[in-house]
Biopython code that builds the backbone (N, CA, C, O; Angstrom):
import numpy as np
from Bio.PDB.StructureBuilder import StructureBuilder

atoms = [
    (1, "UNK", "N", (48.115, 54.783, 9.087)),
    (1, "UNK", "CA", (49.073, 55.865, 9.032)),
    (1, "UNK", "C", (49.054, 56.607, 10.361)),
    (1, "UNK", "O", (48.033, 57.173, 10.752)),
    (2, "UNK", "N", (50.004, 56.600, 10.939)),
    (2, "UNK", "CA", (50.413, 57.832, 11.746)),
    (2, "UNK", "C", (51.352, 59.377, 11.815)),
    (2, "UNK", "O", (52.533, 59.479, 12.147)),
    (3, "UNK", "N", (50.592, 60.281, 11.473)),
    (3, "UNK", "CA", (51.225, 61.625, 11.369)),
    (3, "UNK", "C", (51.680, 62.127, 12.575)),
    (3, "UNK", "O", (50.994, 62.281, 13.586)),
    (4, "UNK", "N", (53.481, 62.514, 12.372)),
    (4, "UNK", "CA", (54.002, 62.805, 13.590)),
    (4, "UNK", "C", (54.653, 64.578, 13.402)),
    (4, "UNK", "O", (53.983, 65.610, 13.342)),
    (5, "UNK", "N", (55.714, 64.466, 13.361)),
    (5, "UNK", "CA", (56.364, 65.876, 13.565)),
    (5, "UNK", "C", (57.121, 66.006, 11.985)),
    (5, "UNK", "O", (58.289, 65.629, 11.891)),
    (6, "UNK", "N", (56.496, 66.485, 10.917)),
    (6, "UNK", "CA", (57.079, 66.468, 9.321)),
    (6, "UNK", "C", (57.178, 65.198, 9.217)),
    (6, "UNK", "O", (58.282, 64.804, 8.841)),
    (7, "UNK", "N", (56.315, 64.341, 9.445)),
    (7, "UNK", "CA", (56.825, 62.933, 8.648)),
    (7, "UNK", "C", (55.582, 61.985, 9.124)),
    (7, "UNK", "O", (54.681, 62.482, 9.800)),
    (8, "UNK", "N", (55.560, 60.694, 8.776)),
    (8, "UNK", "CA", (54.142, 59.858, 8.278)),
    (8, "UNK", "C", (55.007, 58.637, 8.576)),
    (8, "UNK", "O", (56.181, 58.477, 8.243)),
    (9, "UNK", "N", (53.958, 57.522, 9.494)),
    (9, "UNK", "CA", (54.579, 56.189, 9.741)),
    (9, "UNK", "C", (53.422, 55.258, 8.920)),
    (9, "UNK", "O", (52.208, 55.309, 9.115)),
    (10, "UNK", "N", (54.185, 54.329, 7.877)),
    (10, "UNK", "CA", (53.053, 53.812, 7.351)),
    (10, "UNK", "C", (53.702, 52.398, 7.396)),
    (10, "UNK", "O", (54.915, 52.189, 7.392)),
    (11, "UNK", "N", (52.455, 51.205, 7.451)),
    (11, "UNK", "CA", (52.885, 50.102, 6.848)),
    (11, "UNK", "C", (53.070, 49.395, 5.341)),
    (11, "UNK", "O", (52.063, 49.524, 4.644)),
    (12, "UNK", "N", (53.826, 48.902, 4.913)),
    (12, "UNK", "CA", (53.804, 48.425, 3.711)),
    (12, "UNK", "C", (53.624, 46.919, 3.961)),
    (12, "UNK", "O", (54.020, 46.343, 4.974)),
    (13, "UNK", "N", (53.013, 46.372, 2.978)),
    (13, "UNK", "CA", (52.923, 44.960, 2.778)),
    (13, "UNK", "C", (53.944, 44.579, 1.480)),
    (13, "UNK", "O", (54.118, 45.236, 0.454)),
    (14, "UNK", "N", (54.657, 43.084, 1.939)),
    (14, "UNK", "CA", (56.071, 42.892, 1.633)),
    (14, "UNK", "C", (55.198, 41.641, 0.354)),
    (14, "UNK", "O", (54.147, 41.984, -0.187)),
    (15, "UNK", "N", (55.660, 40.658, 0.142)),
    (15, "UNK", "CA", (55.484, 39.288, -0.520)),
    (15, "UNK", "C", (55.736, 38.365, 0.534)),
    (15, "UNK", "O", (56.806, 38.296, 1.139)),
    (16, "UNK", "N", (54.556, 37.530, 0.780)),
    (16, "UNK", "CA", (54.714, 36.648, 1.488)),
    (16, "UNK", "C", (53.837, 36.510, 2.951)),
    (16, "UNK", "O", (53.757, 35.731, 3.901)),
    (17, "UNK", "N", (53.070, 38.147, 2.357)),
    (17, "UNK", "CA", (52.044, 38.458, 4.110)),
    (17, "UNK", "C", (52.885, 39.182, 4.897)),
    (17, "UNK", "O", (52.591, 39.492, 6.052)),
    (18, "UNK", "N", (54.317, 39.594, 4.153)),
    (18, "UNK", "CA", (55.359, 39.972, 5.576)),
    (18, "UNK", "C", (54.325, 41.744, 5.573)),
    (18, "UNK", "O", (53.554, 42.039, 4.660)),
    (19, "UNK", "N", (54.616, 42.713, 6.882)),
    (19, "UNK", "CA", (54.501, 43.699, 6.740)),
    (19, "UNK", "C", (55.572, 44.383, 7.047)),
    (19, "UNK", "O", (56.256, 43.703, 7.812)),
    (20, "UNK", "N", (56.316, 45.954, 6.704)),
    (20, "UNK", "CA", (56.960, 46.707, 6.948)),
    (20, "UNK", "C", (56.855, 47.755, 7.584)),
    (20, "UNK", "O", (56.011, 48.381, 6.943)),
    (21, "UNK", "N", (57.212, 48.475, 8.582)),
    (21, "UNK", "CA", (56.580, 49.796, 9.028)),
    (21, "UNK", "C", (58.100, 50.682, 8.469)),
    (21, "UNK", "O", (59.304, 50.486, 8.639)),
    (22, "UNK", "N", (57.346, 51.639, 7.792)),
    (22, "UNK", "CA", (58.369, 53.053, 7.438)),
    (22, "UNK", "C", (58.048, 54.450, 7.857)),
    (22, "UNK", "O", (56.853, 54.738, 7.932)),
    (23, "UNK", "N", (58.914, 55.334, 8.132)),
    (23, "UNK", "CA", (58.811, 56.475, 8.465)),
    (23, "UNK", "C", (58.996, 57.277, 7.459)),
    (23, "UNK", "O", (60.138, 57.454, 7.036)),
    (24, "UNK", "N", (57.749, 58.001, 6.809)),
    (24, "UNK", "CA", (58.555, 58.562, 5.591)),
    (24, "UNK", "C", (58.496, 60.450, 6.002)),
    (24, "UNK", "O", (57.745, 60.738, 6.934)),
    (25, "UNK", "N", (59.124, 61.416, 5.439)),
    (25, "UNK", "CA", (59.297, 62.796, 5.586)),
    (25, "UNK", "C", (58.573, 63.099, 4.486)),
    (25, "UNK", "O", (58.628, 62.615, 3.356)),
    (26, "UNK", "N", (57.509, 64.421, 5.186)),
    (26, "UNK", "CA", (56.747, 65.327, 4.313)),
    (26, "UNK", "C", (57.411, 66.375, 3.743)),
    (26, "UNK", "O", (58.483, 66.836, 4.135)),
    (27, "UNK", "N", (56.741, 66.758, 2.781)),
    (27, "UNK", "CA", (55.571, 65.982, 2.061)),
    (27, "UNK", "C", (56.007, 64.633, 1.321)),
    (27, "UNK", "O", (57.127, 64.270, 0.964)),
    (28, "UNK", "N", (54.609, 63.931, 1.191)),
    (28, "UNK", "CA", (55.307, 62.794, 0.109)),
    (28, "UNK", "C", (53.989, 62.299, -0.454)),
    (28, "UNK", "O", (52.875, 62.799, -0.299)),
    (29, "UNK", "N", (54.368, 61.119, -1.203)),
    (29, "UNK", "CA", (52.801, 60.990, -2.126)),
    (29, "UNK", "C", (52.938, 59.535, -1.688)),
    (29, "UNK", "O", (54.010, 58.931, -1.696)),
    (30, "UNK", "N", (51.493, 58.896, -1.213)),
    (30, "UNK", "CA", (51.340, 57.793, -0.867)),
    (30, "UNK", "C", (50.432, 57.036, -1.714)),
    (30, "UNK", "O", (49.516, 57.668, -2.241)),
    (31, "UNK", "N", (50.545, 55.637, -1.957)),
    (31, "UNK", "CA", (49.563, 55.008, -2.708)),
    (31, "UNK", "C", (49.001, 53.647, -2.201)),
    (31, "UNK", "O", (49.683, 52.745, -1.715)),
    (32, "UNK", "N", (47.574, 53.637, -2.400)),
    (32, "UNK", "CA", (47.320, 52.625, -1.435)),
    (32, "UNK", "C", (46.733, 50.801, -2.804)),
    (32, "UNK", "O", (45.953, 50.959, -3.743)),
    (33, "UNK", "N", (47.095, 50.014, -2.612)),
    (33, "UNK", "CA", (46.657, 49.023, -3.780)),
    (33, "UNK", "C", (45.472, 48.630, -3.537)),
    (33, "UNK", "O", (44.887, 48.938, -2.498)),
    (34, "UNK", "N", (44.890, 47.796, -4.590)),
    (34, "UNK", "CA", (43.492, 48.006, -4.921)),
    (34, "UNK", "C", (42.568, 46.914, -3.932)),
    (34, "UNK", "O", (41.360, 46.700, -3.829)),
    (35, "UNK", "N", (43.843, 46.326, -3.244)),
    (35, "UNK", "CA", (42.527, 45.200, -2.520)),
    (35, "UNK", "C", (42.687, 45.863, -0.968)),
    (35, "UNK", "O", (42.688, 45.048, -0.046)),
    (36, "UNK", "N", (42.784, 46.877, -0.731)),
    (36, "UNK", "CA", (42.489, 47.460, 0.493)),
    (36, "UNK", "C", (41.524, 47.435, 1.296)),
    (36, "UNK", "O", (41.576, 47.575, 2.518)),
    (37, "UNK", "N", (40.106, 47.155, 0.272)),
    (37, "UNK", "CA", (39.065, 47.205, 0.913)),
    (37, "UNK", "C", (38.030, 46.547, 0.082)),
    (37, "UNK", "O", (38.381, 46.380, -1.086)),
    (38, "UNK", "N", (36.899, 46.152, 0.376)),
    (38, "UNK", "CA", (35.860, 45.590, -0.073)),
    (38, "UNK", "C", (34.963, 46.550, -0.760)),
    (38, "UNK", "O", (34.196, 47.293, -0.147)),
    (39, "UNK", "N", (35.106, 46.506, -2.319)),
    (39, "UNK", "CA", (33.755, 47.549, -2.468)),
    (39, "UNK", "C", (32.640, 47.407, -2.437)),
    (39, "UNK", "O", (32.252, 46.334, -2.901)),
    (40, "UNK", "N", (31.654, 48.295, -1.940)),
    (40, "UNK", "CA", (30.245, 47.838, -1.482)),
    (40, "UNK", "C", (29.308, 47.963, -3.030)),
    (40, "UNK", "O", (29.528, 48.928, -3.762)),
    (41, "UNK", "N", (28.595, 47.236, -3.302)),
    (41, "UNK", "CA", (27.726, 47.532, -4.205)),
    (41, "UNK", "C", (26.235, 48.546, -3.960)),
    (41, "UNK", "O", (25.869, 48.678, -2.792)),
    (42, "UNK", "N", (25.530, 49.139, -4.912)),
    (42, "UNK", "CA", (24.496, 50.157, -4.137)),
    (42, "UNK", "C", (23.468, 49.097, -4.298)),
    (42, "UNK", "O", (23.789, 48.220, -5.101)),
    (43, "UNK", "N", (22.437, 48.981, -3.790)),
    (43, "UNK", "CA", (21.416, 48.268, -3.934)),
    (43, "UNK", "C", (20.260, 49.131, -5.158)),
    (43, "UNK", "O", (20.226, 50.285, -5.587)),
    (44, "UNK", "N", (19.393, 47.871, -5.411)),
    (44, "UNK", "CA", (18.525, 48.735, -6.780)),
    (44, "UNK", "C", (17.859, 49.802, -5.842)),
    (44, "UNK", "O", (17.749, 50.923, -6.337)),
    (45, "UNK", "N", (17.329, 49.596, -4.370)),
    (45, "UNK", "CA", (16.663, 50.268, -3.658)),
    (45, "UNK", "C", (16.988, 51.914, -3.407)),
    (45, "UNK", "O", (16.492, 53.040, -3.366)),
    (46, "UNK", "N", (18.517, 50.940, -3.244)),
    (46, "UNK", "CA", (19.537, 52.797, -3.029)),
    (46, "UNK", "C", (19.714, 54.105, -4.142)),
    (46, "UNK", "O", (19.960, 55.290, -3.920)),
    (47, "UNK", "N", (19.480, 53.366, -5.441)),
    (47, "UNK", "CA", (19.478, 53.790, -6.470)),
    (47, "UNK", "C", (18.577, 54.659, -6.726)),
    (47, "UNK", "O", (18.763, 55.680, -7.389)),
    (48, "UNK", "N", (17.284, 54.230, -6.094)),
    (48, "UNK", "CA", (15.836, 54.765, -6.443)),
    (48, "UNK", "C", (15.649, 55.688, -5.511)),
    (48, "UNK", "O", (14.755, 56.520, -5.666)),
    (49, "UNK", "N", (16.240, 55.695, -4.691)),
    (49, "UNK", "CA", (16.408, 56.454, -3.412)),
    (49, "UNK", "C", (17.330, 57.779, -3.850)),
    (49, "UNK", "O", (17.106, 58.829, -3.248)),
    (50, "UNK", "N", (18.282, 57.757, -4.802)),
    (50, "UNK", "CA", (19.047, 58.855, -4.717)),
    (50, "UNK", "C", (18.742, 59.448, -5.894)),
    (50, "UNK", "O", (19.068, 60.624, -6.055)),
    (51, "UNK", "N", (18.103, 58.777, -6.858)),
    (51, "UNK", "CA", (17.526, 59.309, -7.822)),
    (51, "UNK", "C", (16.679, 60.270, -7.701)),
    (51, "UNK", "O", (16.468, 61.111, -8.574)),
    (52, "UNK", "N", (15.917, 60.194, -6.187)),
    (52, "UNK", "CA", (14.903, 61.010, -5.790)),
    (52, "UNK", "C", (15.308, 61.879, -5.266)),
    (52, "UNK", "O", (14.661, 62.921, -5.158)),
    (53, "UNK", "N", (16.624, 61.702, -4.731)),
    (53, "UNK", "CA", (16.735, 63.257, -3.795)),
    (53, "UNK", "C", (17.391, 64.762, -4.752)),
    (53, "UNK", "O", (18.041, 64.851, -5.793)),
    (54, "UNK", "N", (16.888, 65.682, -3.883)),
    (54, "UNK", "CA", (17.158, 67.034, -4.469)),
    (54, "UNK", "C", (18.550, 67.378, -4.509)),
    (54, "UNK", "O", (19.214, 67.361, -3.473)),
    (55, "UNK", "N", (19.299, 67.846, -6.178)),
    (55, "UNK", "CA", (20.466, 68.891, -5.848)),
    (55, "UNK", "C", (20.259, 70.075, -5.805)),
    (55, "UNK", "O", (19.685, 70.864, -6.555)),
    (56, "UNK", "N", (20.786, 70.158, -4.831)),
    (56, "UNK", "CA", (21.008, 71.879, -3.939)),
    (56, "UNK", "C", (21.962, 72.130, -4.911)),
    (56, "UNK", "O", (23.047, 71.551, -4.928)),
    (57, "UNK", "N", (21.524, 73.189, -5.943)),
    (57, "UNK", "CA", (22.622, 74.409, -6.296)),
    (57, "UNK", "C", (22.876, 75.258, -5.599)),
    (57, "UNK", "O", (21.999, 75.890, -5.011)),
    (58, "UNK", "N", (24.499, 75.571, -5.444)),
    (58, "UNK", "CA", (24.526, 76.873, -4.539)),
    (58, "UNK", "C", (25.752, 77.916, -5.436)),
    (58, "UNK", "O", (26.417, 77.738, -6.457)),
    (59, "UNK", "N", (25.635, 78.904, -4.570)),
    (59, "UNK", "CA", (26.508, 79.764, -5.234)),
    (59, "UNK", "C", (27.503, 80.345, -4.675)),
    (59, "UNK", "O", (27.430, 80.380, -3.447)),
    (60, "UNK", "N", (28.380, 80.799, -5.129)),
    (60, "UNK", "CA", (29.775, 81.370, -4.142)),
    (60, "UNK", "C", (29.336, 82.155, -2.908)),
    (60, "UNK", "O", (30.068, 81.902, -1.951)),
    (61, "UNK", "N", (28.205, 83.174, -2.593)),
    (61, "UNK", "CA", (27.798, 83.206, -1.364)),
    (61, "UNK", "C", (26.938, 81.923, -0.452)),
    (61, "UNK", "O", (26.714, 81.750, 0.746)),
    (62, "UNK", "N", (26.748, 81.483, -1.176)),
    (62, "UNK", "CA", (25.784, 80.236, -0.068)),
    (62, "UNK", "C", (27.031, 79.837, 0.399)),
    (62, "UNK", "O", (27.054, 79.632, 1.613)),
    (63, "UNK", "N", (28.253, 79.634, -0.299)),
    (63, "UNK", "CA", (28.905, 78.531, 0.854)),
    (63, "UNK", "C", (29.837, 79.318, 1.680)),
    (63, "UNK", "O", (30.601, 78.684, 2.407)),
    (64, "UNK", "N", (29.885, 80.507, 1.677)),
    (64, "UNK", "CA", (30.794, 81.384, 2.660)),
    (64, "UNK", "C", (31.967, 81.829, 2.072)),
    (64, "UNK", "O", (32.584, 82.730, 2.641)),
    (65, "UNK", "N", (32.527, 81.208, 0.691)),
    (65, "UNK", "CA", (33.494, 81.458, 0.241)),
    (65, "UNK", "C", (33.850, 82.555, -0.486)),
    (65, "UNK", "O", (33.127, 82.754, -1.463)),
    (66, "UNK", "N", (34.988, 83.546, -0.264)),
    (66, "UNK", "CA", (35.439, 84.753, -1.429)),
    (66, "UNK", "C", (35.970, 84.336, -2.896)),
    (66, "UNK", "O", (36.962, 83.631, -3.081)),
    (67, "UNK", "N", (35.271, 84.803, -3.763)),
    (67, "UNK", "CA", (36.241, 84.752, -5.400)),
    (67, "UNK", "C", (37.800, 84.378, -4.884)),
    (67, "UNK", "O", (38.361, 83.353, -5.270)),
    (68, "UNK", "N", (38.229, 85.036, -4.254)),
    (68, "UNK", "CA", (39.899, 84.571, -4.131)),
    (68, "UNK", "C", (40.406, 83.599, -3.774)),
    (68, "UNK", "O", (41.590, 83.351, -4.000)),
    (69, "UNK", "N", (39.101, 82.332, -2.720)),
    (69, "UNK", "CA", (39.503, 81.106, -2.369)),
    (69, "UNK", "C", (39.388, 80.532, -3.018)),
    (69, "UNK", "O", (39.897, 79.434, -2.791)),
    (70, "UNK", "N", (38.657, 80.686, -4.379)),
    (70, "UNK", "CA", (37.794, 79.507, -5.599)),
    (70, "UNK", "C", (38.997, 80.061, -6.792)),
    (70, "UNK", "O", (39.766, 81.019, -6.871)),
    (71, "UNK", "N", (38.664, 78.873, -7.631)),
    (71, "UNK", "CA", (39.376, 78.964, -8.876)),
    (71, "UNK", "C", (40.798, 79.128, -9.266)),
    (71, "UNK", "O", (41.623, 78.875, -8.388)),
    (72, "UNK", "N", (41.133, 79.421, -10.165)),
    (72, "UNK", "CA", (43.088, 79.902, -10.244)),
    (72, "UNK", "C", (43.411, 80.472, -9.070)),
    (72, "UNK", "O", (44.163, 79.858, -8.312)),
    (73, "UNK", "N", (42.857, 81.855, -8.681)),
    (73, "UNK", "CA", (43.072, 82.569, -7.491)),
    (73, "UNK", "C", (43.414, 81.971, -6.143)),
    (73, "UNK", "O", (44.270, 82.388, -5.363)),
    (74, "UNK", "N", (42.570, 80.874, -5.981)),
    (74, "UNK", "CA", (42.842, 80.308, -4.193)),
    (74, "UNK", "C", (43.375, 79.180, -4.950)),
    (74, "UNK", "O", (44.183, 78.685, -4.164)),
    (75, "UNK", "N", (43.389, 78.626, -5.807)),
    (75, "UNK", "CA", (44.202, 77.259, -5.710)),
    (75, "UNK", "C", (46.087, 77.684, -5.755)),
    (75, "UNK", "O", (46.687, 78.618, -6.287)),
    (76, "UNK", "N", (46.491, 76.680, -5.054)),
    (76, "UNK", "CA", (47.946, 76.515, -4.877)),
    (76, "UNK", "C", (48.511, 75.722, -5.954)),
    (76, "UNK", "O", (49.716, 75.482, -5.880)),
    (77, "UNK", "N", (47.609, 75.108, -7.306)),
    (77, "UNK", "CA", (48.121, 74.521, -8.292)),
    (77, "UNK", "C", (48.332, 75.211, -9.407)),
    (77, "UNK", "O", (47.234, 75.702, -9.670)),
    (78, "UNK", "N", (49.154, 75.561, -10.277)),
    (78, "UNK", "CA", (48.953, 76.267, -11.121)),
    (78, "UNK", "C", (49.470, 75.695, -12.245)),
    (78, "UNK", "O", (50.651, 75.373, -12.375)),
    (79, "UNK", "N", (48.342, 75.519, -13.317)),
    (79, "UNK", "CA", (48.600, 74.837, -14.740)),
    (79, "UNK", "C", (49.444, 75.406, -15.507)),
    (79, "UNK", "O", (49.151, 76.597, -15.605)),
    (80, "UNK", "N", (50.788, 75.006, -16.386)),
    (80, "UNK", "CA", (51.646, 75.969, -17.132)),
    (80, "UNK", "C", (50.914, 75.036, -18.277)),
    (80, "UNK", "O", (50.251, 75.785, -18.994)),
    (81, "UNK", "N", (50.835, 74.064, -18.577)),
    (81, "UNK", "CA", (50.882, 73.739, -19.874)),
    (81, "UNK", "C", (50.138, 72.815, -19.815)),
    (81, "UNK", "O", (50.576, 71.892, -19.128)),
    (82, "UNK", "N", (48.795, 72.595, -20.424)),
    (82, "UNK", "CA", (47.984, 71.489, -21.541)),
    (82, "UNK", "C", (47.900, 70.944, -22.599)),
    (82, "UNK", "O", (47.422, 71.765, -23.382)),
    (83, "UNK", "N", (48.096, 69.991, -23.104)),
    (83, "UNK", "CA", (47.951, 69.613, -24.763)),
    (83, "UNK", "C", (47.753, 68.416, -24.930)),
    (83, "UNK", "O", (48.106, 67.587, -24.091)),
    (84, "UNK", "N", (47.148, 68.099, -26.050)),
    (84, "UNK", "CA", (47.342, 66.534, -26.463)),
    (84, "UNK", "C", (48.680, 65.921, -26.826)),
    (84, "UNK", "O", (49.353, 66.435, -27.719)),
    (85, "UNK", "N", (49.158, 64.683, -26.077)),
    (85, "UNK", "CA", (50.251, 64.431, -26.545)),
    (85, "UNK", "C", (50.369, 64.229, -28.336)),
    (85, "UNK", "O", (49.452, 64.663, -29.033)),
    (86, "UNK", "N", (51.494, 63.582, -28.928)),
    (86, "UNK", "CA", (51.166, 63.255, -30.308)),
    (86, "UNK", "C", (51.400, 61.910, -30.065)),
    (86, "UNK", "O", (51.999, 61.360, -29.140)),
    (87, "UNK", "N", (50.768, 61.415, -31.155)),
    (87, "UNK", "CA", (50.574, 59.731, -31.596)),
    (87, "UNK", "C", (52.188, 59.484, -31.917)),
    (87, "UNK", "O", (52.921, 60.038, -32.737)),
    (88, "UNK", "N", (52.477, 58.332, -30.852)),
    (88, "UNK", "CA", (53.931, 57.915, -31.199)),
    (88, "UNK", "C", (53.914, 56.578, -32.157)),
    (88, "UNK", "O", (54.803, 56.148, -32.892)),
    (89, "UNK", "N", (52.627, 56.081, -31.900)),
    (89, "UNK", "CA", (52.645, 54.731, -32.045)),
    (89, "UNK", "C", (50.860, 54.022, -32.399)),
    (89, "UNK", "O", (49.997, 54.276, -31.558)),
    (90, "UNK", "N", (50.605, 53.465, -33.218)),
    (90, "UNK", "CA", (49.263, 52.952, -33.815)),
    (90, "UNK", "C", (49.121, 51.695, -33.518)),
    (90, "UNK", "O", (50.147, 51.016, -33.558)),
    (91, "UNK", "N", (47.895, 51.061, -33.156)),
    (91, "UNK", "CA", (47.711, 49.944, -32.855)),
    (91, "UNK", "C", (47.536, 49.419, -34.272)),
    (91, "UNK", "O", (47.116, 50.205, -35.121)),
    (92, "UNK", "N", (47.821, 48.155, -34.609)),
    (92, "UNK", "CA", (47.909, 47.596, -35.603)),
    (92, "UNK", "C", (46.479, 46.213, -35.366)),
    (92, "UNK", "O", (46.387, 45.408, -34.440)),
    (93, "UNK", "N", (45.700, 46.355, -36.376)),
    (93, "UNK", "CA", (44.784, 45.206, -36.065)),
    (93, "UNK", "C", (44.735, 44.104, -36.890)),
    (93, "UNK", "O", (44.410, 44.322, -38.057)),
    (94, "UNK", "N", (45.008, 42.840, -36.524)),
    (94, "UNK", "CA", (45.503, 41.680, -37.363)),
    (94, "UNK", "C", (44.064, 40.635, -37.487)),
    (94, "UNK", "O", (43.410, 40.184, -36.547)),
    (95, "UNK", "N", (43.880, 40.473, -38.671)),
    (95, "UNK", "CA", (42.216, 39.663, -38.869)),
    (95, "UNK", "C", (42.903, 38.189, -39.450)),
    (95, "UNK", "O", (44.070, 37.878, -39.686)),
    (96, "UNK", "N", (41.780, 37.543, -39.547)),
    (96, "UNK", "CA", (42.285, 36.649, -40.208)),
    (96, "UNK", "C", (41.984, 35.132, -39.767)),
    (96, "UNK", "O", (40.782, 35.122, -39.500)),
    (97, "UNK", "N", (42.499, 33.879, -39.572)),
    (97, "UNK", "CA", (42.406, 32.734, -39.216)),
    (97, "UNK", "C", (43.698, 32.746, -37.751)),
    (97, "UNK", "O", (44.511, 33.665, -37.649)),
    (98, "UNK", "N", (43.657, 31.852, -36.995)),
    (98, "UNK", "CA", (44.452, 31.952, -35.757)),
    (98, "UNK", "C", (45.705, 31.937, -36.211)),
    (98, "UNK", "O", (46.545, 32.810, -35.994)),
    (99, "UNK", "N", (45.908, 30.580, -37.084)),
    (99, "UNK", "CA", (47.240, 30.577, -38.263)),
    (99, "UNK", "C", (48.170, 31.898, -38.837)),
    (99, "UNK", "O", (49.305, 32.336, -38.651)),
    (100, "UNK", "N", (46.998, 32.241, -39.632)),
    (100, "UNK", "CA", (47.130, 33.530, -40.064)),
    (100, "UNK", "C", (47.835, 34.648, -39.010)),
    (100, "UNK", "O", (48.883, 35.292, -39.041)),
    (101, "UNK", "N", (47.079, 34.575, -38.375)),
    (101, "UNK", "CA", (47.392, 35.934, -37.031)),
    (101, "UNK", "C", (48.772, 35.605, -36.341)),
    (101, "UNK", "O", (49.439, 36.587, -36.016)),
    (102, "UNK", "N", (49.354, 34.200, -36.041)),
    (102, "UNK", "CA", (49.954, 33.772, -35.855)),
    (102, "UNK", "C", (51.361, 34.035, -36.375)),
    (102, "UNK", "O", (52.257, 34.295, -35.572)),
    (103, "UNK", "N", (51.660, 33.963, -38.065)),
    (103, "UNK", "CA", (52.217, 33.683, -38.711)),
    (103, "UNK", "C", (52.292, 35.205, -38.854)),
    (103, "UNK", "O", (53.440, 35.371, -39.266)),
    (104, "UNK", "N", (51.711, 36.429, -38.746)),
    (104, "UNK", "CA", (51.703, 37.730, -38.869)),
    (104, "UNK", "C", (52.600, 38.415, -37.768)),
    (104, "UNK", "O", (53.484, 39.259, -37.913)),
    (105, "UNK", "N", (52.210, 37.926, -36.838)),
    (105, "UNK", "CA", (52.726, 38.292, -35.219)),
    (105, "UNK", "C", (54.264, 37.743, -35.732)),
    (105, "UNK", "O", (55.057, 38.669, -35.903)),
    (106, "UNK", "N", (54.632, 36.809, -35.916)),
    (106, "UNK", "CA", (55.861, 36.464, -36.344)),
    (106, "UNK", "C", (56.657, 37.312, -36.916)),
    (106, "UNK", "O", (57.728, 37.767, -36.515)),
    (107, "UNK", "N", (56.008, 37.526, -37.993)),
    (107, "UNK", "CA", (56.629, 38.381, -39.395)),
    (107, "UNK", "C", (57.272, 39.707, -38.480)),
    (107, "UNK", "O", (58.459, 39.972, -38.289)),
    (108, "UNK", "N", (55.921, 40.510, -37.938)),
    (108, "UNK", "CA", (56.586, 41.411, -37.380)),
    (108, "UNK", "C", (57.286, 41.668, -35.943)),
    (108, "UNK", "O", (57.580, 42.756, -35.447)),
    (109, "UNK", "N", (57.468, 40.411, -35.426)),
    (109, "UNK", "CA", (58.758, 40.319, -34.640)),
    (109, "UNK", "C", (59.751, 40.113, -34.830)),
    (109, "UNK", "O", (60.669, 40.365, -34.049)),
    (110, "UNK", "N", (59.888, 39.484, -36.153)),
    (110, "UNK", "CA", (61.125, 39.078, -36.755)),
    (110, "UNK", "C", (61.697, 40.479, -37.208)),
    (110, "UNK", "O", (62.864, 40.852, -37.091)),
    (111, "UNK", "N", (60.251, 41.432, -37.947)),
    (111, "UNK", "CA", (61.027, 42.650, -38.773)),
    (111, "UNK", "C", (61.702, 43.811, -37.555)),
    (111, "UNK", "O", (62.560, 44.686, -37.676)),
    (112, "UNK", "N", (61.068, 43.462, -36.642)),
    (112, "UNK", "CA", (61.255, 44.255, -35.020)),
    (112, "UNK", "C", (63.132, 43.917, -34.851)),
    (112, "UNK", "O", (64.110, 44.641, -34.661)),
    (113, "UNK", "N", (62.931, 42.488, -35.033)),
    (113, "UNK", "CA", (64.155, 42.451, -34.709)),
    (113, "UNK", "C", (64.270, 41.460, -33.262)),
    (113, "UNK", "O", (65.372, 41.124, -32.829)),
    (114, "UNK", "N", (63.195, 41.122, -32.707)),
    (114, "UNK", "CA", (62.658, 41.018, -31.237)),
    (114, "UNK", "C", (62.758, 39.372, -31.545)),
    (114, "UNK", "O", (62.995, 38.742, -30.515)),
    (115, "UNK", "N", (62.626, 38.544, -32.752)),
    (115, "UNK", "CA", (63.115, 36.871, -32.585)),
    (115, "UNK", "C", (63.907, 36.483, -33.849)),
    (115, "UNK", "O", (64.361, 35.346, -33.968)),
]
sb = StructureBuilder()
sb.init_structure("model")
sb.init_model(0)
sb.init_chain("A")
sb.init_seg("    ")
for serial, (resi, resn, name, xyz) in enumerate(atoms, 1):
    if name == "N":
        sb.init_residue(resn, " ", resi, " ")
    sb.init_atom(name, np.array(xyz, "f"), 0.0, 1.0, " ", f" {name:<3s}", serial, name[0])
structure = sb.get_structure()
């Protein structure tokens, strides 16, 4: 990525290995796909290693910050609404012999309407 004057030059990858370069205008939301990079695994060693080290608790003066930069107050996001959605839809679990399961899956594609 290159950030220029309100706007972002990025490459996209096409089908086929092709690449694209675009200029896109800020703000914008970028997404990167999952084989971007190699993930590293931790070693058992590293494990034992971080298991050991100390967390530093700190508190709103240790890190320099005012009540007004932390929390609702300094954030620029502001939540209007939370909830659980409602259940539109139930998974249905089909037992039975392969036949069986088979011959079920049918039934209710047929009652779907879908064959």
């Amino acid at each position: 990525m290159e950030f220029g004057q309100g706007s972002v030059k990025v490459n996209r990858e096409l089908e086929g290995g092709l690449e694209e370069q675009l200029e896109v205008k800020l703000p914008a939301l970028l997404s990167v796909q999952t084989g971007i990079n190699e993930p590293r695994y931790v070693s058992i060693m590293g494990i034992r290693k971080a298991m050991q080290k100390e967390i530093k608790l700190m508190n709103l003066t240790d890190t320099g910050l005012a009540e007004a930069d932390v929390g609702a107050a300094g954030s620029w996001v502001k939540i209007e609404k939370m909830y659980v959605p409602p259940v539109e839809k139930q998974a249905v679990l089909i037992k039975g012999t392969p036949d069986e399961i088979a011959a079920k899956i049918t039934e209710i594609l047929k009652a779907k309407g879908l064959i």
